[in-house]
N, CA, C and O atoms as a GROMACS GRO file, in nm:
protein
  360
    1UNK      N    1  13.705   0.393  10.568
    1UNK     CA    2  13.641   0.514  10.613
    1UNK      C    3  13.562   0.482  10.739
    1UNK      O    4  13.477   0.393  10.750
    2UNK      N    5  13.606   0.578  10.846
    2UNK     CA    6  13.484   0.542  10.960
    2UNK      C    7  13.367   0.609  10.984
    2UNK      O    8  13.341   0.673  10.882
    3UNK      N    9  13.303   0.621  11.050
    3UNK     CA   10  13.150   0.686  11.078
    3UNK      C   11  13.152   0.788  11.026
    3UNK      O   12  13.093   0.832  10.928
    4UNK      N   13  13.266   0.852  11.135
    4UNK     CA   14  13.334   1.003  11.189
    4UNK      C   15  13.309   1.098  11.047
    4UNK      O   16  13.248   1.198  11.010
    5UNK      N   17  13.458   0.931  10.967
    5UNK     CA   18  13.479   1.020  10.842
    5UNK      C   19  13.350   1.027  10.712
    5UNK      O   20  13.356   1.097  10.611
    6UNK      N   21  13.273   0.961  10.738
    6UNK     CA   22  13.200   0.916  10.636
    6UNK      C   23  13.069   1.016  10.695
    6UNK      O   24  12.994   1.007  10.599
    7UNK      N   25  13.013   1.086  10.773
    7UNK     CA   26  12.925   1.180  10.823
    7UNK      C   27  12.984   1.311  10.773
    7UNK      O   28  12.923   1.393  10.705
    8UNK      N   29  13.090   1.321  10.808
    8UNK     CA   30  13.248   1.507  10.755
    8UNK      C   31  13.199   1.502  10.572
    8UNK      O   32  13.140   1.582  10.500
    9UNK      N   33  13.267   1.345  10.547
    9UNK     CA   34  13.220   1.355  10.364
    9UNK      C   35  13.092   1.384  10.330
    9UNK      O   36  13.091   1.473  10.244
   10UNK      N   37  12.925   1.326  10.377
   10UNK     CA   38  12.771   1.350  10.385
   10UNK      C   39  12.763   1.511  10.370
   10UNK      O   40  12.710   1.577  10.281
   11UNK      N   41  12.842   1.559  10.499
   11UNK     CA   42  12.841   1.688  10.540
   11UNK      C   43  12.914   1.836  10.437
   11UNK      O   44  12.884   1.955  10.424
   12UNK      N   45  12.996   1.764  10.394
   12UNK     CA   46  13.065   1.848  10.294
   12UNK      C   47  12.971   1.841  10.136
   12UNK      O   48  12.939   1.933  10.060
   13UNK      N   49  12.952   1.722  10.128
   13UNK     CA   50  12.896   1.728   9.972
   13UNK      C   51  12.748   1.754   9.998
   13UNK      O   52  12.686   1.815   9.910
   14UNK      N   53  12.689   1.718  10.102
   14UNK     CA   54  12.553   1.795  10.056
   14UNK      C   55  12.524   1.949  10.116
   14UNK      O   56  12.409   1.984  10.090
   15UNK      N   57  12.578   2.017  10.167
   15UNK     CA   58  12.578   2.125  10.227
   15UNK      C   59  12.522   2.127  10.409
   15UNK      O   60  12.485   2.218  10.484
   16UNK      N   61  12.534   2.025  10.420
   16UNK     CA   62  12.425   2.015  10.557
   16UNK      C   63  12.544   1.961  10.685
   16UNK      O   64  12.644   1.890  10.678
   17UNK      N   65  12.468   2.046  10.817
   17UNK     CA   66  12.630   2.040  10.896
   17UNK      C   67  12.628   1.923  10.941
   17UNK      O   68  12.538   1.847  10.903
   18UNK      N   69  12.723   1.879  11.031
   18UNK     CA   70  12.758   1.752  11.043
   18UNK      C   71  12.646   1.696  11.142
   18UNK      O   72  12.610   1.579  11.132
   19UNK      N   73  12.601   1.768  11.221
   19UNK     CA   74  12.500   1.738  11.308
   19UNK      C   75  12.350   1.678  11.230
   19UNK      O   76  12.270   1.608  11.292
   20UNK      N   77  12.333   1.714  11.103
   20UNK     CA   78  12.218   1.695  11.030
   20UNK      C   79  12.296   1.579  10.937
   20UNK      O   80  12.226   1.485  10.900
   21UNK      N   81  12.404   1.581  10.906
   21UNK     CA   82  12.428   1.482  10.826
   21UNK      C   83  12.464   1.325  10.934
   21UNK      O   84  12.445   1.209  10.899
   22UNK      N   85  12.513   1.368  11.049
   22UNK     CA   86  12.506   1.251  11.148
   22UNK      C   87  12.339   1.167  11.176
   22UNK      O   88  12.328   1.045  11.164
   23UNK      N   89  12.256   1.233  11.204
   23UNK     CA   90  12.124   1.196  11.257
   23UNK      C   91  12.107   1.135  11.095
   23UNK      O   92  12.086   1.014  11.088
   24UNK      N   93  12.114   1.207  10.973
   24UNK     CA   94  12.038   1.147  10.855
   24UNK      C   95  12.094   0.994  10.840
   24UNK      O   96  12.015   0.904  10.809
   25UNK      N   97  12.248   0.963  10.866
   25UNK     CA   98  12.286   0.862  10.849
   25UNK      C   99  12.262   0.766  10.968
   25UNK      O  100  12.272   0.646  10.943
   26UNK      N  101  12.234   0.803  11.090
   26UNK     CA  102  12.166   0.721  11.182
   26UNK      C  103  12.038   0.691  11.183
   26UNK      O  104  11.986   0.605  11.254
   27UNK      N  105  11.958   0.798  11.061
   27UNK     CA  106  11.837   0.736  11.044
   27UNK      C  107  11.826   0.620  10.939
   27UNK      O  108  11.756   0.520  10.951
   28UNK      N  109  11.904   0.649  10.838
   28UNK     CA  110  11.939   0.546  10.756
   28UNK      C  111  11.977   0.380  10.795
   28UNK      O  112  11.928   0.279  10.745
   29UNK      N  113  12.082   0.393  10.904
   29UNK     CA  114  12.108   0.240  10.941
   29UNK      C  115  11.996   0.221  11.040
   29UNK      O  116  11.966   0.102  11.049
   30UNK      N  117  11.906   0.319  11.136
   30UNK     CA  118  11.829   0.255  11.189
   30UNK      C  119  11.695   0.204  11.088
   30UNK      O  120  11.634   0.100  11.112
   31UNK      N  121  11.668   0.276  10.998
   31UNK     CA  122  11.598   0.195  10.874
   31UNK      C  123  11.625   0.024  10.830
   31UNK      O  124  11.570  -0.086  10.819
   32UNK      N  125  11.742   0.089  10.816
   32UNK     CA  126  11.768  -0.112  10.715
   32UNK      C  127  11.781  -0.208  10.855
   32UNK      O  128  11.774  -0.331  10.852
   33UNK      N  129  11.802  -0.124  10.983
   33UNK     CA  130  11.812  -0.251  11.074
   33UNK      C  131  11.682  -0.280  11.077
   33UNK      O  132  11.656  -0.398  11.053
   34UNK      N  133  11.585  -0.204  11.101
   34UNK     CA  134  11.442  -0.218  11.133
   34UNK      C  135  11.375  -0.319  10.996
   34UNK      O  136  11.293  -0.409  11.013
   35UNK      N  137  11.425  -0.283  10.882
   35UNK     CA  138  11.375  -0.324  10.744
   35UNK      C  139  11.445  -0.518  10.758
   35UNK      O  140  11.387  -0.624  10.731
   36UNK      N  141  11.545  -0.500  10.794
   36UNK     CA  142  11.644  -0.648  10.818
   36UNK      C  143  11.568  -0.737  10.912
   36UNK      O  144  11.544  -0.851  10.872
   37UNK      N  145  11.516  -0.692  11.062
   37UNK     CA  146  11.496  -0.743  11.128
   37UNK      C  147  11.336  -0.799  11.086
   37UNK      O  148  11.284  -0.890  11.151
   38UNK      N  149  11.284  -0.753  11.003
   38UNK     CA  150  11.093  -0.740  10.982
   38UNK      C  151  11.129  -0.882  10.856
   38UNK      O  152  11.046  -0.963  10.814
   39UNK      N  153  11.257  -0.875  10.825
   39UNK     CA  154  11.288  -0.993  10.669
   39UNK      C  155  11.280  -0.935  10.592
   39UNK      O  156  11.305  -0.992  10.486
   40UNK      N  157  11.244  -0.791  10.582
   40UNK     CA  158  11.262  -0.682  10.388
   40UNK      C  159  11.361  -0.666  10.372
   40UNK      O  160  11.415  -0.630  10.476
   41UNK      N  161  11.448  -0.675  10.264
   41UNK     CA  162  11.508  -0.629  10.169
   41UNK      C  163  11.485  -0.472  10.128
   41UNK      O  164  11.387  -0.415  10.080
   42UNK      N  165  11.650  -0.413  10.176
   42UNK     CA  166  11.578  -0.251  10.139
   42UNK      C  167  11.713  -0.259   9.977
   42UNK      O  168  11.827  -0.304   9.989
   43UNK      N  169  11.670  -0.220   9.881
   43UNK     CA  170  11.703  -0.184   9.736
   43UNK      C  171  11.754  -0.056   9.709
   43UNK      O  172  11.676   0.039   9.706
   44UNK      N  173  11.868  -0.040   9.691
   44UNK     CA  174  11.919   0.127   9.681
   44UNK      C  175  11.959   0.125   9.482
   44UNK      O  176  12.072   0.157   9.444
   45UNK      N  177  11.866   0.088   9.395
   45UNK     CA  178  11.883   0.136   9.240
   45UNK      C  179  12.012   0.143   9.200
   45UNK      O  180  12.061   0.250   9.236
   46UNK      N  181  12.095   0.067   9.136
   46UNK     CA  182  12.244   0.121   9.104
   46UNK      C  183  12.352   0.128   9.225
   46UNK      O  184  12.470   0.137   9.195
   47UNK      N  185  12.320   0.124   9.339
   47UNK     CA  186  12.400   0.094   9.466
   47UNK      C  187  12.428  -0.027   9.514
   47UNK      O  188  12.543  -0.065   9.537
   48UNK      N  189  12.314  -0.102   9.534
   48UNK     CA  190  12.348  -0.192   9.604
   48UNK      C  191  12.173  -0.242   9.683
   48UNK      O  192  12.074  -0.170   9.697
   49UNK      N  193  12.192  -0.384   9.721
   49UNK     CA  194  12.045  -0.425   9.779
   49UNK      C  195  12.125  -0.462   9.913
   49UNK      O  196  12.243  -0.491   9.898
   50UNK      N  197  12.059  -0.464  10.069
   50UNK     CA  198  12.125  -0.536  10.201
   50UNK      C  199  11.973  -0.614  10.245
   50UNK      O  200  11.868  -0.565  10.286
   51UNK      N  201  12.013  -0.755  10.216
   51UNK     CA  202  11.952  -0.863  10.205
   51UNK      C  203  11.958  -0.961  10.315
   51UNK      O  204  12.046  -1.044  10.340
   52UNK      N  205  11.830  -0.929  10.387
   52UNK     CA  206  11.841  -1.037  10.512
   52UNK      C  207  11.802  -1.226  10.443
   52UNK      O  208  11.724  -1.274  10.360
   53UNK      N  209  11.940  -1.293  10.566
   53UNK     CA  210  11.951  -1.424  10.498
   53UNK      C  211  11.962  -1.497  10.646
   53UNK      O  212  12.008  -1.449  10.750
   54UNK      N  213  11.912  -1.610  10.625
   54UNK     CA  214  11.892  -1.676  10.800
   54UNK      C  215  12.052  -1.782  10.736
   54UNK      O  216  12.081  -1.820  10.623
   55UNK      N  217  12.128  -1.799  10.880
   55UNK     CA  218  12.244  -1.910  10.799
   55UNK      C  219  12.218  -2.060  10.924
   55UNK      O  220  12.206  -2.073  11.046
   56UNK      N  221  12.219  -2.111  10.854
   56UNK     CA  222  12.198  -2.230  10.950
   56UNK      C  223  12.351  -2.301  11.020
   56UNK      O  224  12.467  -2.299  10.980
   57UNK      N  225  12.272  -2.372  11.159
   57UNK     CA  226  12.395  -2.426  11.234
   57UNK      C  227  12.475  -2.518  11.181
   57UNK      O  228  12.417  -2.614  11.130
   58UNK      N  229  12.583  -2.518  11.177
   58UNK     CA  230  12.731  -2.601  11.129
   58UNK      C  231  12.850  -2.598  11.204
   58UNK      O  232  12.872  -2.519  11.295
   59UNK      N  233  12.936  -2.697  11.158
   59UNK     CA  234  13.095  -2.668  11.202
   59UNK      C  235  13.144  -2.574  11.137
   59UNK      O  236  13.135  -2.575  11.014
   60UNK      N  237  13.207  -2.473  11.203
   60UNK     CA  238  13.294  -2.369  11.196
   60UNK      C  239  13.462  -2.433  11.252
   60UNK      O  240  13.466  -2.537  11.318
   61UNK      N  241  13.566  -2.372  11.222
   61UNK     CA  242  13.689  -2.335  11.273
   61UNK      C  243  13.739  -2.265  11.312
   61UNK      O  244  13.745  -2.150  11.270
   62UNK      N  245  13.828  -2.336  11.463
   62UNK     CA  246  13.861  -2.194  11.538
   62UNK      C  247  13.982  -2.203  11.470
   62UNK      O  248  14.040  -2.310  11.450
   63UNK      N  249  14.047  -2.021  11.412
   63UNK     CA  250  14.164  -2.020  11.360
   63UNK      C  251  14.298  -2.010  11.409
   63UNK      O  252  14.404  -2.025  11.348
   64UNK      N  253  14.269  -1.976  11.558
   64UNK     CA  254  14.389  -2.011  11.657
   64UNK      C  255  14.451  -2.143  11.677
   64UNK      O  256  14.569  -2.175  11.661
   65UNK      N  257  14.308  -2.244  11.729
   65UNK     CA  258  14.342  -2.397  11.717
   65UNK      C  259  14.366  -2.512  11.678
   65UNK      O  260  14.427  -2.616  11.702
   66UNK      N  261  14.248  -2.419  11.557
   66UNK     CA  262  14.196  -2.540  11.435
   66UNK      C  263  14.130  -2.632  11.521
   66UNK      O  264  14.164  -2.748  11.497
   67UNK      N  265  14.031  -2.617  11.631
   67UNK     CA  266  13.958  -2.723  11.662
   67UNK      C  267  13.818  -2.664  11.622
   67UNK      O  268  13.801  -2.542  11.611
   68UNK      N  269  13.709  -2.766  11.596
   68UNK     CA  270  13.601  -2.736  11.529
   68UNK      C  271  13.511  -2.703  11.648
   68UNK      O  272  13.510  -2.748  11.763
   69UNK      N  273  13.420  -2.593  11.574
   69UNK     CA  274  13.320  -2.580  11.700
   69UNK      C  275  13.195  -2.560  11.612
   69UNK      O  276  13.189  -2.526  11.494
   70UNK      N  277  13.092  -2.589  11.703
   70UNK     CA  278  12.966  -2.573  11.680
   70UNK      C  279  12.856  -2.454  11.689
   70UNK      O  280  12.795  -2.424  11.792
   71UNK      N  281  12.837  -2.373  11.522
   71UNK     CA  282  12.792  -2.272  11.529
   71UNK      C  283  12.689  -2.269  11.478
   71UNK      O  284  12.668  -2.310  11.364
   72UNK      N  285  12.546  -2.182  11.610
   72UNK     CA  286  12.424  -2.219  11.568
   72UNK      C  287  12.402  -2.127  11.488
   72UNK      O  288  12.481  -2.034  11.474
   73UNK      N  289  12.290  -2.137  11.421
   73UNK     CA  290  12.185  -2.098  11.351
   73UNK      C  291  12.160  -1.908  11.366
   73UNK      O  292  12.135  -1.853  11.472
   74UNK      N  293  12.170  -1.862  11.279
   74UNK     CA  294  12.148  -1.731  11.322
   74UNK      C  295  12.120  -1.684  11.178
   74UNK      O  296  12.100  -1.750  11.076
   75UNK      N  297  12.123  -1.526  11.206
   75UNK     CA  298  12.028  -1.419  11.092
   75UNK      C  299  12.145  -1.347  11.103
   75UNK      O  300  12.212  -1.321  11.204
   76UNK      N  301  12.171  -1.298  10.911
   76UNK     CA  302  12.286  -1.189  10.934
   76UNK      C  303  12.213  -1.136  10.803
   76UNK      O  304  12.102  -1.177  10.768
   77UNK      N  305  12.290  -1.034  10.730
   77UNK     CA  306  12.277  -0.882  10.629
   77UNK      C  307  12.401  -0.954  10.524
   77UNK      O  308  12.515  -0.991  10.552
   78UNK      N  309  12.345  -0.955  10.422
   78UNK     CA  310  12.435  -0.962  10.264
   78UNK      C  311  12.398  -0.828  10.225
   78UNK      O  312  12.297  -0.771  10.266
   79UNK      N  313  12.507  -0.765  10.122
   79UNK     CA  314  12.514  -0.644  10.050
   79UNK      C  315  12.532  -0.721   9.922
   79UNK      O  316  12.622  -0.802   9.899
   80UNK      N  317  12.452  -0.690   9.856
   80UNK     CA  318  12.429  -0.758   9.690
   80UNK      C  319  12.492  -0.606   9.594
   80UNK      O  320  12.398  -0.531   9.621
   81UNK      N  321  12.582  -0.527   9.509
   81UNK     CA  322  12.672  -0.481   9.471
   81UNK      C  323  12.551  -0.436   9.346
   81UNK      O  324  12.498  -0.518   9.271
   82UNK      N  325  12.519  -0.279   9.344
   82UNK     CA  326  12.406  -0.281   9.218
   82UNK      C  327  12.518  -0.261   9.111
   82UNK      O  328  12.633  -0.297   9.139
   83UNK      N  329  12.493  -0.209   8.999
   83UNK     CA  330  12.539  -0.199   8.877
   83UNK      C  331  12.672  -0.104   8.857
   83UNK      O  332  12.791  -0.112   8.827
   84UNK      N  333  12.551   0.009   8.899
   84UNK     CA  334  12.634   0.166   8.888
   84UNK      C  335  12.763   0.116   8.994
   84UNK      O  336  12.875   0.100   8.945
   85UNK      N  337  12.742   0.097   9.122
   85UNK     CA  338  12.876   0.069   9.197
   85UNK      C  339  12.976  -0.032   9.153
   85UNK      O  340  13.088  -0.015   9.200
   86UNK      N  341  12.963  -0.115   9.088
   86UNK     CA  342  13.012  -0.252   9.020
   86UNK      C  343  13.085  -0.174   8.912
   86UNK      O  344  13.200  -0.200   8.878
   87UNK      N  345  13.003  -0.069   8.855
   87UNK     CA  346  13.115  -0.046   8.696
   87UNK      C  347  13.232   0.070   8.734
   87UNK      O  348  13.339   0.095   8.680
   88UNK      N  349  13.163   0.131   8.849
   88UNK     CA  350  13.226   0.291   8.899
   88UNK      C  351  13.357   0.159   8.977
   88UNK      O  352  13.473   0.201   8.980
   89UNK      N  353  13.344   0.074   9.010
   89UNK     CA  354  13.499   0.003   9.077
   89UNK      C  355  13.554  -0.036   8.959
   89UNK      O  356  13.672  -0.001   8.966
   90UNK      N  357  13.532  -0.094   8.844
   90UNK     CA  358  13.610  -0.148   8.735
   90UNK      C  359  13.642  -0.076   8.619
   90UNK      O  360  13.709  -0.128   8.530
   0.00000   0.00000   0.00000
């Protein structure tokens, strides 16, 4: 699903036009970026947690060459899978 389509779906199920359901979901990712970047953990109950994690520098592989390269240190976002979404897939 892309943005596009995933703002049309917001828009249809909660009654709100796409213009209000676009901004709500851009307020949303500008939240967890802001929440990610500060080191919080934002918790969605039964959805899911997006969990800032620092990964440290190592060898990586390039998969074109297979020659090893050296990848530093950086900060990325885990999605930890809550309950309700975990049983609603199985």
């Amino acid at each position: 699903m892309t943005k596009a389509e995933l703002i049309s779906a917001i828009a249809k199920k909660s009654g709100l036009k796409k213009i209000q359901a676009k901004e709500a979901l851009e307020a949303f990712i500008g939240c967890v970026t802001t929440s990610a970047q500060n080191g919080s953990e934002v918790r969605i109950v039964g959805f899911g947690s997006f969990v800032p994690v620092d990964r440290k520098a190592g060898l990586a592989r390039n998969p074109r060459t297979g020659a090893q390269v050296e990848r530093a240190a950086s900060k990325t976002v885990r999605f930890r899978v809550g309950e309700n979404l975990k049983e609603a897939l199985n």
